[in-house]
DOMIBA-797752 format. One line per field, with one value per atom (N, C-alpha, C): residue number from 0; x, y, z. Coordinates in steps of 0.1 Angstrom, whole numbers, plus 2048, in hexadecimal, padded with zeros to 3 digits. Last residue first. Layout:
N
pos c(NUM  ...)
u c(X  ...)
v c(Y  ...)
w c(Z  ...)
***
This chain:
334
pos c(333  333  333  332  332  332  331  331  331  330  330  330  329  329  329  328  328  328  327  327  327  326  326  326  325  325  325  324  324  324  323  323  323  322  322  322  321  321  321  320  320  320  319  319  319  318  318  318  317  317  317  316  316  316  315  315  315  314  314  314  313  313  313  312  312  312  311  311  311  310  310  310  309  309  309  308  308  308  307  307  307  306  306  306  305  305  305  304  304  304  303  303  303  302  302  302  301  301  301  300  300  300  299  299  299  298  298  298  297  297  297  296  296  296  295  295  295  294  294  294  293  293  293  292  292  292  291  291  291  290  290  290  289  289  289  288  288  288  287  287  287  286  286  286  285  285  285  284  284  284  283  283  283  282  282  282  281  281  281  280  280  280  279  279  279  278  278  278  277  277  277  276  276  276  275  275  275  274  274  274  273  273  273  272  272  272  271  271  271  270  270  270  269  269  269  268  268  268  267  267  267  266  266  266  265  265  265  264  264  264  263  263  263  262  262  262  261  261  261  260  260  260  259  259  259  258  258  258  257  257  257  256  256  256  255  255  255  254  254  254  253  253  253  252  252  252  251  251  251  250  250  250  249  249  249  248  248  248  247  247  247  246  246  246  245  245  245  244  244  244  243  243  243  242  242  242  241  241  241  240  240  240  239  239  239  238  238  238  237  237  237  236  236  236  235  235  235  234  234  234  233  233  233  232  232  232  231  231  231  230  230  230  229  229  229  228  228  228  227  227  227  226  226  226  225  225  225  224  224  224  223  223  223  222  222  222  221  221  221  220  220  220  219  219  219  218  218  218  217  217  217  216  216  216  215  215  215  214  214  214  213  213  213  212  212  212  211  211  211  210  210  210  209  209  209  208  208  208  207  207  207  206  206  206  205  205  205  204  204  204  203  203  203  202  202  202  201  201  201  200  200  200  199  199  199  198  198  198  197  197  197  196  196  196  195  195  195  194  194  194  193  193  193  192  192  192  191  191  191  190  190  190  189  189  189  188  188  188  187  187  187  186  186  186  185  185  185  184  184  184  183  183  183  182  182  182  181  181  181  180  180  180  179  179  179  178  178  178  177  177  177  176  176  176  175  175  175  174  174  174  173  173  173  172  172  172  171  171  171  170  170  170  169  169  169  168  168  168  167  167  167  166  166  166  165  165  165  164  164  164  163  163  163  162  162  162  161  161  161  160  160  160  159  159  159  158  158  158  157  157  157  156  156  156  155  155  155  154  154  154  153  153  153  152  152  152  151  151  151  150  150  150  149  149  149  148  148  148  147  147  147  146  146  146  145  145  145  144  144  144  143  143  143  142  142  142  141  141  141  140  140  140  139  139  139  138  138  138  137  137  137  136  136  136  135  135  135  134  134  134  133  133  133  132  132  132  131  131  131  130  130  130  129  129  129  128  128  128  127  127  127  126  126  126  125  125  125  124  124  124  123  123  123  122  122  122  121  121  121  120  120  120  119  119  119  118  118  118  117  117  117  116  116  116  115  115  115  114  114  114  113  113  113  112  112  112  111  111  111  110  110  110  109  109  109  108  108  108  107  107  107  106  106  106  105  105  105  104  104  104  103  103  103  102  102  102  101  101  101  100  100  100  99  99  99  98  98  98  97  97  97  96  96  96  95  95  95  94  94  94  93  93  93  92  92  92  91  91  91  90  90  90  89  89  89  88  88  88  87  87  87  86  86  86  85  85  85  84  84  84  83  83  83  82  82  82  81  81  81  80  80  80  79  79  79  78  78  78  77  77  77  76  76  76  75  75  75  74  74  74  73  73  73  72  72  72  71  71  71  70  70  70  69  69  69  68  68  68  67  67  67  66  66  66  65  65  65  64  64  64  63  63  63  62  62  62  61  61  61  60  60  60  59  59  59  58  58  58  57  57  57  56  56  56  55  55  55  54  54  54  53  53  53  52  52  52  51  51  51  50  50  50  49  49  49  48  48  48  47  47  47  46  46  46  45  45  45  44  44  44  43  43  43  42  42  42  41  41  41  40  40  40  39  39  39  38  38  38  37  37  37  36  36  36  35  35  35  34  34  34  33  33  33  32  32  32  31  31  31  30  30  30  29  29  29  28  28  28  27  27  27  26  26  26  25  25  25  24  24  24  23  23  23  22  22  22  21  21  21  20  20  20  19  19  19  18  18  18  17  17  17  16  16  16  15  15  15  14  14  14  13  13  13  12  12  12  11  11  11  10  10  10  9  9  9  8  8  8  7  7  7  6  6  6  5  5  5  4  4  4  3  3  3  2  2  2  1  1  1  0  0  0)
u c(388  37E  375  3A2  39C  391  39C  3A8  3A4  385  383  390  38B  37F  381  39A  39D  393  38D  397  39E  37C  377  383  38C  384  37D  398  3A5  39C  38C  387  390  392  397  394  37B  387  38E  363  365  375  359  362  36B  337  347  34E  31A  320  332  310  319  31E  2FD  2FA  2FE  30C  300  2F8  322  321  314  318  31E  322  313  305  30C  326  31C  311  346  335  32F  352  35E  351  34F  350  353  365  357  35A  379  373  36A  381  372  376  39E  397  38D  3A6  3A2  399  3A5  3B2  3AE  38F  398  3A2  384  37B  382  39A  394  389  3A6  3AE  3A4  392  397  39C  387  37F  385  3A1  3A2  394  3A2  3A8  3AA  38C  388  395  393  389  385  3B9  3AA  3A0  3D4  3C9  3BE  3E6  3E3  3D7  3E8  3E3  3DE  3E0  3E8  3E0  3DD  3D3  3DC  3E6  3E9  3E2  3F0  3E9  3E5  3F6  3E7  3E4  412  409  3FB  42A  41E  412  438  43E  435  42B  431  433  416  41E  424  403  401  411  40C  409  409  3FE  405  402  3E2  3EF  3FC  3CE  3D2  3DF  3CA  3C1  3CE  3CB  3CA  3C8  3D1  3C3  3C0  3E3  3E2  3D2  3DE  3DF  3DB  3F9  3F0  3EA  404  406  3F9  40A  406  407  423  412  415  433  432  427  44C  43A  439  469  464  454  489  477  473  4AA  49C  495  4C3  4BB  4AE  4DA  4CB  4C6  4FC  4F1  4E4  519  513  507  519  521  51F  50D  51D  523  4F3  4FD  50B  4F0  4EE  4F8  4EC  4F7  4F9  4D1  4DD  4EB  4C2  4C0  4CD  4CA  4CD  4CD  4BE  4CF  4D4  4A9  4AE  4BA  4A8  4A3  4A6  4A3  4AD  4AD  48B  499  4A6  476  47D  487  468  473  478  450  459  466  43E  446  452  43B  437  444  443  447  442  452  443  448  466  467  45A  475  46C  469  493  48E  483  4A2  49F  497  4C2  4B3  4AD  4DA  4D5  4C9  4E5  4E9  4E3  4E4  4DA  4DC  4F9  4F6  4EB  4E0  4EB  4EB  4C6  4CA  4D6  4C8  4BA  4BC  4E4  4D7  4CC  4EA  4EF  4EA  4DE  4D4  4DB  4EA  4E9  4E0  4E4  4EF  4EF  4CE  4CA  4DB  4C7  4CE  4CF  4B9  4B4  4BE  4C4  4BE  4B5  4D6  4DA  4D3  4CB  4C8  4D0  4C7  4B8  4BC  4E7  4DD  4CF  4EB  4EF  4EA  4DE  4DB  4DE  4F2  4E9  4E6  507  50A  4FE  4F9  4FA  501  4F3  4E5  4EF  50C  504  4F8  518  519  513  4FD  50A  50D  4F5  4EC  4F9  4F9  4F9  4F7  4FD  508  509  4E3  4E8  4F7  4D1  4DB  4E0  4C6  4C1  4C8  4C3  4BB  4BA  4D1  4C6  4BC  4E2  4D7  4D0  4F0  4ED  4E0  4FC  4F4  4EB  50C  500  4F9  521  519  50F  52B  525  51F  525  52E  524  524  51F  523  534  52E  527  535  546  540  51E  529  530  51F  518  521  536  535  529  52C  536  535  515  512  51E  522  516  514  52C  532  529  512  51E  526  50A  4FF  509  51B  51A  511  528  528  521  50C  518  518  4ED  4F6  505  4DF  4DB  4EC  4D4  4D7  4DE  4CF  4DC  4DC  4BD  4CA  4D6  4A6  4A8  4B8  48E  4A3  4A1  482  47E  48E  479  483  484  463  466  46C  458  45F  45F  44F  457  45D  43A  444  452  427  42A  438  416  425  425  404  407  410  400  3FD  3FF  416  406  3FE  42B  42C  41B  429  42C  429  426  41F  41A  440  432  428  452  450  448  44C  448  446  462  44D  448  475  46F  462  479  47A  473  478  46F  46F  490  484  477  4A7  49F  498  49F  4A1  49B  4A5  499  497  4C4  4BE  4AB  4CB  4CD  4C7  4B5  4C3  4C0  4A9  4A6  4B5  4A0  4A6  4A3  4A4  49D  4A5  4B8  4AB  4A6  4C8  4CE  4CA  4B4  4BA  4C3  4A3  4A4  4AB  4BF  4BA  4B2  4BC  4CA  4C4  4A6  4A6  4B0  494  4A3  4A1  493  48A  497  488  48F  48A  47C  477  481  47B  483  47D  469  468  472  466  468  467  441  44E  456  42A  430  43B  416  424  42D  403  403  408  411  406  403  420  425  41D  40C  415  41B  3FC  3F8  400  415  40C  407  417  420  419  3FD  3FF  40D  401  3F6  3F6  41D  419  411  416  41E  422  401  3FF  40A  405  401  401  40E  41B  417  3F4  3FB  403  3EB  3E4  3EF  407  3FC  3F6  419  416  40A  428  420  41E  43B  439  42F  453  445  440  466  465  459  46F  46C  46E  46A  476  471  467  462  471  465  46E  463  46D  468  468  476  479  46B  46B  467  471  47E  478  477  473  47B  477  474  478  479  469  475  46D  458  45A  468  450  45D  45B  440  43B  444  455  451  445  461  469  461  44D  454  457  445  43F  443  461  45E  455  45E  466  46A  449  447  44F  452  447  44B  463  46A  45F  459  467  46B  43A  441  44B  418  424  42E  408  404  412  3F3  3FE  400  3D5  3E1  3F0  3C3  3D3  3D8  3AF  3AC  3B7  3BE  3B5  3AD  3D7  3D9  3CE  3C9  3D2  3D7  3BC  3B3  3BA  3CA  3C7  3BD  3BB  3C5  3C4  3B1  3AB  3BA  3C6  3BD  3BC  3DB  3CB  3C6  3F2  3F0  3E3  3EF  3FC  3FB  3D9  3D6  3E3  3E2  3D4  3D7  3F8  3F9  3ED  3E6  3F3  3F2  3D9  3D1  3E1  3EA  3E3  3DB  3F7  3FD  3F6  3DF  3E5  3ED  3DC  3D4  3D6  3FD  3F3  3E5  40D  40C  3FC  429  41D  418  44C  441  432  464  45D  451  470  473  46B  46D  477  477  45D  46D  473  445  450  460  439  441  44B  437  43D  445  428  430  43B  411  412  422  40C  410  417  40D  406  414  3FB  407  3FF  3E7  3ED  3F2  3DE  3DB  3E0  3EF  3E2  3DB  40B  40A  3F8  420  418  410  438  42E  42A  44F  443  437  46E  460  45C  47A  478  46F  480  479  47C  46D  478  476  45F  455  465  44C  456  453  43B  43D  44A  43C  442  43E  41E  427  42D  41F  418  420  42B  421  419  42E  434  425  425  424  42B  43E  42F  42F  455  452  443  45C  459  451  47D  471  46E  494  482  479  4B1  4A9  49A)
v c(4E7  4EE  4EE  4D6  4E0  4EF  4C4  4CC  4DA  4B4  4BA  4C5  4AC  4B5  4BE  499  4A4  4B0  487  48E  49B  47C  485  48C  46F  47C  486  45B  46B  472  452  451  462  44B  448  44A  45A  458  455  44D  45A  45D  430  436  442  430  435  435  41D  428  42A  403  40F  41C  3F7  3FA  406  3F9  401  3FF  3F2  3FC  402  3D6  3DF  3EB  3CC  3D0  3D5  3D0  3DA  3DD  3CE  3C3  3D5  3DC  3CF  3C8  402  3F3  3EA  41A  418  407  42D  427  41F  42F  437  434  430  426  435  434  433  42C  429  428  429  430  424  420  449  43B  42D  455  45A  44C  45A  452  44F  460  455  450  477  46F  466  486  485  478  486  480  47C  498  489  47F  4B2  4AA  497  4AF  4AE  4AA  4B7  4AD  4B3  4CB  4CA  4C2  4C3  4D1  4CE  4A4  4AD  4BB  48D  493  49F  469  479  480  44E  454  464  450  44B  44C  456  45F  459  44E  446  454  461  457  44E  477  47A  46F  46F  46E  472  471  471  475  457  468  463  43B  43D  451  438  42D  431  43A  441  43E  43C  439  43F  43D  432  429  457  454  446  461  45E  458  47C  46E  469  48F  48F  481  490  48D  48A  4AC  49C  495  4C4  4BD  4B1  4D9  4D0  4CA  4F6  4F2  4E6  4FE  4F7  4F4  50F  50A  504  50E  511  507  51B  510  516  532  52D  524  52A  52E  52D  522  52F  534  509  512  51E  500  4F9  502  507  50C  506  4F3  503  505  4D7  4E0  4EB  4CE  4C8  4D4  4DA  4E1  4DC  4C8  4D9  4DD  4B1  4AF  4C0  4B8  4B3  4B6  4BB  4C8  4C6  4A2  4AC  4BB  494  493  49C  4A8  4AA  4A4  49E  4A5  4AA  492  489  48F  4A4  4A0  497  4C4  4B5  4AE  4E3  4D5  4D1  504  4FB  4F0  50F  50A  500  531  525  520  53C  538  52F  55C  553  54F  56C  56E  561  56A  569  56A  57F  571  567  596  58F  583  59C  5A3  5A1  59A  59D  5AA  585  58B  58F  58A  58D  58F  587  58E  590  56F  57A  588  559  55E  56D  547  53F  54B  555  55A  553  547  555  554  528  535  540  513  519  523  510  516  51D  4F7  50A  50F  4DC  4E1  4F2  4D1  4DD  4DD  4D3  4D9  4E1  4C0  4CB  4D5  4A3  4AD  4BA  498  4A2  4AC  48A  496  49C  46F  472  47C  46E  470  46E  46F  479  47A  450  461  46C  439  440  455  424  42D  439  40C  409  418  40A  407  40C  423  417  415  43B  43B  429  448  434  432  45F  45D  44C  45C  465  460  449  449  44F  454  44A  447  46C  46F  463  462  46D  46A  455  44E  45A  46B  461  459  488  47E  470  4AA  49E  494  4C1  4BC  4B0  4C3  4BD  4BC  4CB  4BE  4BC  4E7  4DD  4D0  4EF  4F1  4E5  4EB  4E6  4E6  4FE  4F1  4E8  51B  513  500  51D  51B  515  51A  510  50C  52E  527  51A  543  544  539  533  539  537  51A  522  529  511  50F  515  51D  524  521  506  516  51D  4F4  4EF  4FD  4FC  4F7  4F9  515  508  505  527  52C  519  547  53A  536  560  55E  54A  577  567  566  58F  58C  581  59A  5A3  59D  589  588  592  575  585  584  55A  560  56F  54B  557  55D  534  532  53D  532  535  537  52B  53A  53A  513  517  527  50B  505  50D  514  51C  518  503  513  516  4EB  4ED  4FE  4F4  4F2  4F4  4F3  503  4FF  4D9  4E8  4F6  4CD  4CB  4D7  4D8  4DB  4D8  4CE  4DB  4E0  4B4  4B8  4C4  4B3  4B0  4B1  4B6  4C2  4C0  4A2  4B1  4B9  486  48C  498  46C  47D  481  459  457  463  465  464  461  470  464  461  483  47C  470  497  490  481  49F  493  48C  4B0  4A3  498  4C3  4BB  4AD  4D2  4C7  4BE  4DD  4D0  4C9  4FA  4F3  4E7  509  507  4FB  52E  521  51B  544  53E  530  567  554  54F  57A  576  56A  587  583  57B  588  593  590  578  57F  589  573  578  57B  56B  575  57C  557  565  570  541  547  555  542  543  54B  52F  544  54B  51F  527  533  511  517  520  50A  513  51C  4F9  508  511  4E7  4ED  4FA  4DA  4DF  4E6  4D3  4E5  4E7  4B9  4C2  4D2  4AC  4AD  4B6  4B5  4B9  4B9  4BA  4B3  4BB  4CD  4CA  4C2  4BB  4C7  4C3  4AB  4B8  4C5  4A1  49F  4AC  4A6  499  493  4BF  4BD  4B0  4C2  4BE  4B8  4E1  4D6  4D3  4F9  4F0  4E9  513  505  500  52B  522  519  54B  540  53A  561  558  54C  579  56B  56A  597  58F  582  5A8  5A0  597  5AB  5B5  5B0  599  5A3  5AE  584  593  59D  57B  583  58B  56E  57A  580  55D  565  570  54C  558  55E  53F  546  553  531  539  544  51E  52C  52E  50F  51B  522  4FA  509  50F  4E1  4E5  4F6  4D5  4DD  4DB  4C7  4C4  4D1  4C8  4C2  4C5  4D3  4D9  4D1  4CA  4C3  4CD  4D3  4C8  4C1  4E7  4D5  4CB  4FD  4FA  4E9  4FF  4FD  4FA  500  4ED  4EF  512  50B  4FF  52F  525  519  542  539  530  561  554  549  57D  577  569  588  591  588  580  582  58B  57A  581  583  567  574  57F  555  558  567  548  54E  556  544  54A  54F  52D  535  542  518  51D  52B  513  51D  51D  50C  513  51E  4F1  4FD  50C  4E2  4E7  4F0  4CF  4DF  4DC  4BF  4BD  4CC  4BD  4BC  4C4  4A5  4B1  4B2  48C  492  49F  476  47D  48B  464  45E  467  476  46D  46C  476  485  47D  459  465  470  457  44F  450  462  467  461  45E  466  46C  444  446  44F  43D  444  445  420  42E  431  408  412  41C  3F9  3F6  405  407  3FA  3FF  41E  419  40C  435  429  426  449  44C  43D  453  44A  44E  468  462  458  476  47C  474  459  461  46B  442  44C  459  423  429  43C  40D  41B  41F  3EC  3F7  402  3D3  3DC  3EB  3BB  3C3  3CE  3AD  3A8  3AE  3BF  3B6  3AF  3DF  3D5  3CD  3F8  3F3  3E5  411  3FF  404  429  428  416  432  427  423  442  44B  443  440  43D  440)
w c(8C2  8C0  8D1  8C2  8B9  8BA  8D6  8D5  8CD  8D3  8DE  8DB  8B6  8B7  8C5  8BE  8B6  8B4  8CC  8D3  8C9  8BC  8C7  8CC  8AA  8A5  8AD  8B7  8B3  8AD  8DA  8C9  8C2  8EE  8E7  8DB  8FF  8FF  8FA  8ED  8EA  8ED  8E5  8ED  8ED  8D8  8D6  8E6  8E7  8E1  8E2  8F9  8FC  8F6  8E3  8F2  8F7  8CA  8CB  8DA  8CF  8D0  8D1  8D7  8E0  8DC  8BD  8CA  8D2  8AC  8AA  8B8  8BF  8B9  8B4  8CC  8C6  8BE  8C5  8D0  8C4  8BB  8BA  8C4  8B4  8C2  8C7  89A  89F  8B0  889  896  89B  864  874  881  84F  855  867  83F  83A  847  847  844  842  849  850  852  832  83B  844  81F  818  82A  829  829  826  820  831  835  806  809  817  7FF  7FB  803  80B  811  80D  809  803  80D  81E  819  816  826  819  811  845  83E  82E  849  842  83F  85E  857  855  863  862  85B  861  86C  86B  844  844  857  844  842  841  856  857  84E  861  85D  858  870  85C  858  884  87F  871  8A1  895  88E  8BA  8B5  8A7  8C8  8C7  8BF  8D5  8DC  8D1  8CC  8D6  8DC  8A7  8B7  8C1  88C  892  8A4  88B  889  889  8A7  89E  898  8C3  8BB  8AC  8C9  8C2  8BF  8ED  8DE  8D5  905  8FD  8EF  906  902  903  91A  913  911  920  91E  914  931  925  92C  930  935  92C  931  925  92E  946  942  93A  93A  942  93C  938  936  93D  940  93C  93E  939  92F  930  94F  94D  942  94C  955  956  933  933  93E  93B  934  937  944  948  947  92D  93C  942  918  918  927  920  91F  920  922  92E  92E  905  90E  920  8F7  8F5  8FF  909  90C  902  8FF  90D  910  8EA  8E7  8F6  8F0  8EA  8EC  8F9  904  8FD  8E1  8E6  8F0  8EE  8E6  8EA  8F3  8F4  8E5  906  8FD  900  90E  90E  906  91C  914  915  928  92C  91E  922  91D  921  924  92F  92D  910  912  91C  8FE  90A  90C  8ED  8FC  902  8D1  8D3  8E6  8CA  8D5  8DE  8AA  8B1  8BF  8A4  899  89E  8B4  8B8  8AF  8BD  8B6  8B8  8D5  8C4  8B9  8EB  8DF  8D5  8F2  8EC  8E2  8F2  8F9  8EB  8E5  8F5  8F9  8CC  8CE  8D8  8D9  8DC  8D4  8D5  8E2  8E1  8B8  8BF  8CD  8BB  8B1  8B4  8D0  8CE  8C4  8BD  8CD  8CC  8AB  8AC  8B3  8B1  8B0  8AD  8AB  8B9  8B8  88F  898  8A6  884  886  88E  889  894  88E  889  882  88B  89C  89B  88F  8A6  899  899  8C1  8BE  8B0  8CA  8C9  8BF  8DD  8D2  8D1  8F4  8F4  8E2  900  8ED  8EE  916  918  90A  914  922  91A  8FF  900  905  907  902  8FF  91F  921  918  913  91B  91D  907  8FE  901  916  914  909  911  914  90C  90E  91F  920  8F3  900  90A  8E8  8E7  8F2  8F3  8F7  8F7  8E2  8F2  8FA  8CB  8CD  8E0  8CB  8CA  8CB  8CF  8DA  8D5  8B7  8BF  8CC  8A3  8A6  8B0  8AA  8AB  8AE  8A2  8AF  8B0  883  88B  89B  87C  87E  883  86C  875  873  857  864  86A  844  841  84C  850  847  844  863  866  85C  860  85B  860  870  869  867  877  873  86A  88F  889  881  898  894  88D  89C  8A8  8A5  884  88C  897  87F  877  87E  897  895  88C  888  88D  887  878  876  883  86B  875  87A  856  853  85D  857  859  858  859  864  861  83B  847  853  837  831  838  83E  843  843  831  83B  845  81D  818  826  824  822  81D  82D  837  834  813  81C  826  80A  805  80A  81B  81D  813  817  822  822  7FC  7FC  80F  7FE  7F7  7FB  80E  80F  808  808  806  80E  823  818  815  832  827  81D  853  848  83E  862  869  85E  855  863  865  84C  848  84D  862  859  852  86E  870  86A  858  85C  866  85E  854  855  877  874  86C  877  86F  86C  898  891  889  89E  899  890  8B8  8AD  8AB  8C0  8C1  8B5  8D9  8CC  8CD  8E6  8E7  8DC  8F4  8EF  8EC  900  906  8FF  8F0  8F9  905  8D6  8D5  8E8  8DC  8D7  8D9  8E4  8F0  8ED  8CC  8D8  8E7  8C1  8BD  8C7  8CD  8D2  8C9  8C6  8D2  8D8  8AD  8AE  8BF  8AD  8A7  8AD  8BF  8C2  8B8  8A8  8B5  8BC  892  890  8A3  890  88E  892  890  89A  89D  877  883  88F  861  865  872  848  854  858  82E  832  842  81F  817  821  840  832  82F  84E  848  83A  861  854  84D  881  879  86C  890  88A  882  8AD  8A2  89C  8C6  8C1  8B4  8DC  8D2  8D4  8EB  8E5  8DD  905  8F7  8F4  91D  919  90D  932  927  922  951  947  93F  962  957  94D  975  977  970  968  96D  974  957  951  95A  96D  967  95D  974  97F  97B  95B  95F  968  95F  951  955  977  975  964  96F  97A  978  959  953  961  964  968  960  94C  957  954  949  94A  952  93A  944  93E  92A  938  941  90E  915  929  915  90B  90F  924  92C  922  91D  91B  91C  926  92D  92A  911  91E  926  8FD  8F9  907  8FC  903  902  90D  902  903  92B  922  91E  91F  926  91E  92F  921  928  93E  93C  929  943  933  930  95B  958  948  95D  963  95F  94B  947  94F  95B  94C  946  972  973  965  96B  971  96E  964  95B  95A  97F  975  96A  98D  990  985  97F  97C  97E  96D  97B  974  961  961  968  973  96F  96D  967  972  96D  963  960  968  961  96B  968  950  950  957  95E  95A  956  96D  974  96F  94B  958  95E  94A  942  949  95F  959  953  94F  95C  961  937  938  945  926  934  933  907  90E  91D  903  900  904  909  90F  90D  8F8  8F5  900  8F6  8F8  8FA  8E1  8F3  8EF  8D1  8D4  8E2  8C3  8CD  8CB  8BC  8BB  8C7  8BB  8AB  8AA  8D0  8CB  8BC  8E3  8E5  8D6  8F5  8F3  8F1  8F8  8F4  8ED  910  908  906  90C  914  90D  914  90B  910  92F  925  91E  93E  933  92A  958  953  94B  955  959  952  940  945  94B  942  942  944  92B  930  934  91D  919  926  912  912  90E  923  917  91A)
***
């Protein structure tokens, strides 16, 4: 389960892909890597992608919002080989538009397309809101295709992105891969790994399988028919690595290569640092679609400046810039 302890007396982090909270000091990241086993992205390999791309790298890689990784050196191995891999990554459609948080694993897999050259599948799990959410089916994938628009705006070479929604998509060869999963993991697995409970109804523990074979190419027999073996990278927030543990776990049990994976930090919410910005909560969130009058509304009403606990201590000490989600938005951005 994806809950990291803290001292005795003070609040645990919970950190799986439907919640994300921390205790007055915010996510300790370091803590993080450790419990689930991935490993720290280096300068080294920042230095590496920059020189094998001949371009400066990103900058969500040079300000350590992208922090951690399983296998990037073996991604770039084969691509200075002269071999091949592809992009996945996803959102899961819960609200009419994208927020700041949600564009970060966009803006930087563009980034990644753009300078590898390479295709990308984006999956859109409405089937699982539905699943987590009080959404019918049909308001599932009407959110999915509002959110496309989102996504395609961020401009994806259209020649090499394939964008597919679940309740549209799933079958066939995508199917077969997702049953095969299923049977390698047991009910105690999937348990451990999501922290699922007695109450949890069996669709949210048949999920998994779903966003884990978009990491093999044959789920995509229209885009990589006879490449079965196509290696996979997957840029995500760290929330989403316990479905991608359970994939790496699998793959060679059915065949397949384990999917790499590039992972970020989390966006903070505009209530400060101790938890991400959220759909679930639209007053932590600054929405593509928000008005100027409406981002001054959250912005003055909702958020934490950083500012000190007295006026004379701030006006001694000034902002706690570290914690403050408008410096840290600013540092990402720009």
């Amino acid at each position: 389960m994806s809950v990291v302890g803290k001292e005795e007396g003070e609040e645990q982090q919970v950190v799986n892909p439907w919640e994300v909270s921390a205790g007055k000091g915010g996510i300790d990241y370091d803590k993080l890597v450790d419990q689930f086993g991935c490993q720290r992205l280096d300068d080294a390999l920042v230095a590496r992608v920059a020189r094998l791309t001949a371009r400066p790298p990103h900058r969500f890689l040079r300000r350590g919002l992208f922090f951690a990784h399983r296998d990037l050196n073996e991604i770039l191995d084969l691509y200075e080989r002269g071999e091949r891999f592809y992009l996945y990554t996803g959102r899961g459609p819960s609200s009419e538009a994208l927020h700041l948080g949600h564009l970060i694993p966009f803006m930087f897999t563009k980034y990644l397309q753009d300078a590898f050259k390479v295709p990308l599948v984006i999956q859109l799990t409405d089937d699982e809101k539905f699943l987590w959410k009080n959404l019918t089916v049909e308001e599932s994938k009407r959110l999915a295709r509002e959110n496309a628009k989102d996504i395609i705006a961020c401009g994806f070479d259209v020649e090499r992105t394939f964008i597919f929604s679940d309740f549209n998509y799933v079958g066939g060869a995508f199917y077969e891969n997702m049953v095969k999963v299923a049977r390698c993991v047991t009910y105690n697995k999937v348990v451990g790994i999501f922290g699922f409970s007695p109450e949890d109804h069996i669709g949210k523990i048949s999920f998994p399988p779903v966003q884990a074979v978009p990491s093999f190419p044959s789920s995509f027999p229209h885009l990589f028919s006879g490449n079965d073996q196509l290696r996979c990278l997957i840029p995500c927030a760290i929330d989403q690595d316990p479905y991608f543990r359970m994939t790496r776990d699998v793959a060679p049990r059915i065949g397949y290569q384990k999917p790499s994976l590039i992972e970020s930090r989390f966006f903070p919410a505009l209530q400060g640092e101790n938890t991400k910005m959220s759909a679930s909560d639209p007053n932590s969130a600054i929405y593509v679609t928000d008005s100027v009058k409406e981002i001054k509304t959250k912005v003055n009403k909702y958020a934490f400046s950083g500012g000190q606990d007295s006026i004379e201590l701030h006006r001694k000490l000034g902002a706690n810039l570290d914690v403050s989600p408008f410096f840290i938005t600013f540092s990402i951005f720009y």
